[in-house]
N, C-alpha and C positions, 0 to 999 in steps of 0.2 A: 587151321593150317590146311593146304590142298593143294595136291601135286594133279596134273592134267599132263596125257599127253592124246594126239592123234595124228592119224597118217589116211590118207585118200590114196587112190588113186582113180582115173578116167581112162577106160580104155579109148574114148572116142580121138584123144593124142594120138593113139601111135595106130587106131585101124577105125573101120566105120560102125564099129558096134559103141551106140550111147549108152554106156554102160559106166557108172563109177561104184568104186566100193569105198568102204569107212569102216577102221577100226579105232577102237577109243579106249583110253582107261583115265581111272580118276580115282584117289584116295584124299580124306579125308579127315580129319582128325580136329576135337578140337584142343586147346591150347592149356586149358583147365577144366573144372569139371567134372565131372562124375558120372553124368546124364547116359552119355553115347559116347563108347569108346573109338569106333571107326566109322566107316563106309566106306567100300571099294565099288567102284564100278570098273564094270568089262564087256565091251559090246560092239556092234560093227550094224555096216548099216548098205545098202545099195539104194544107189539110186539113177533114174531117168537122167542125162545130160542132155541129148539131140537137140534143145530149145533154151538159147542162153537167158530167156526169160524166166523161164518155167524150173522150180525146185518142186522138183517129184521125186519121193523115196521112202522107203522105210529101215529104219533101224529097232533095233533090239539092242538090249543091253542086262544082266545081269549084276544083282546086287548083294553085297556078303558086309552084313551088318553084326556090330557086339555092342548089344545091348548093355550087359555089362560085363565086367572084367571075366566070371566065370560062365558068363552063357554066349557062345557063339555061333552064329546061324550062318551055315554053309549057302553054299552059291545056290540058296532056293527062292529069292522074290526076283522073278521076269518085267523088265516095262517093256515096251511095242509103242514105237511112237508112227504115223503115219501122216507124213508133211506133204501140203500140196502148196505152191506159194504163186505166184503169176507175178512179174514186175515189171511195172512200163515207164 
C-alpha cells in the first residue's frame, strides 16, 4: 500500500526569477509480510524553469525505514537525485 503526496511551486508565475521548488512525501507499506515494515520518504527539490523545454533540478529526499517490527532506523539514508532533461 502507498500513500504519495506533493506540491510545487514556480516562482517564475508571479516574478521573473525561474525558480521552482518541490516538496514530497511518500509512505509505504506492505499489505502482508514480514520482510519490511514501512518506508517513509520526505524530500523537496528546486529547480531551473526559465526554459519550457529544459527540466533542470535537483532534489533530495530522506528515508526512515523498519526493517523490522523492533529495529527502526531514523531519518538517516539521504538520495540526491540530479535531473537534466531537454525536450523537443
Amino acid at each position: 500500500m502507498s500513500l504519495a503526496a506533493a506540491a510545487d511551486f514556480d516562482f517564475l508565475a508571479i516574478s521573473q526569477v525561474p525558480v521552482g521548488l518541490q516538496l514530497a512525501f511518500s509512505w509505504t507499506a506492505p499489505i502482508g509480510g514480514e520482510i519490511l515494515q514501512h518506508v517513509t520518504d520526505l524530500g523537496g527539490g528546486i529547480f531551473y524553469t526559465g526554459s519550457p523545454h529544459l527540466a533542470l533540478g535537483l532534489q533530495f529526499v530522506s528515508r526512515r525505514f523498519a526493517v523490522q517490527p523492533t529495529v527502526d532506523v531514523n531519518w538517516s539514508s539521504f538520495l540526491s537525485t540530479i535531473g537534466l532533461r531537454y525536450y523537443w
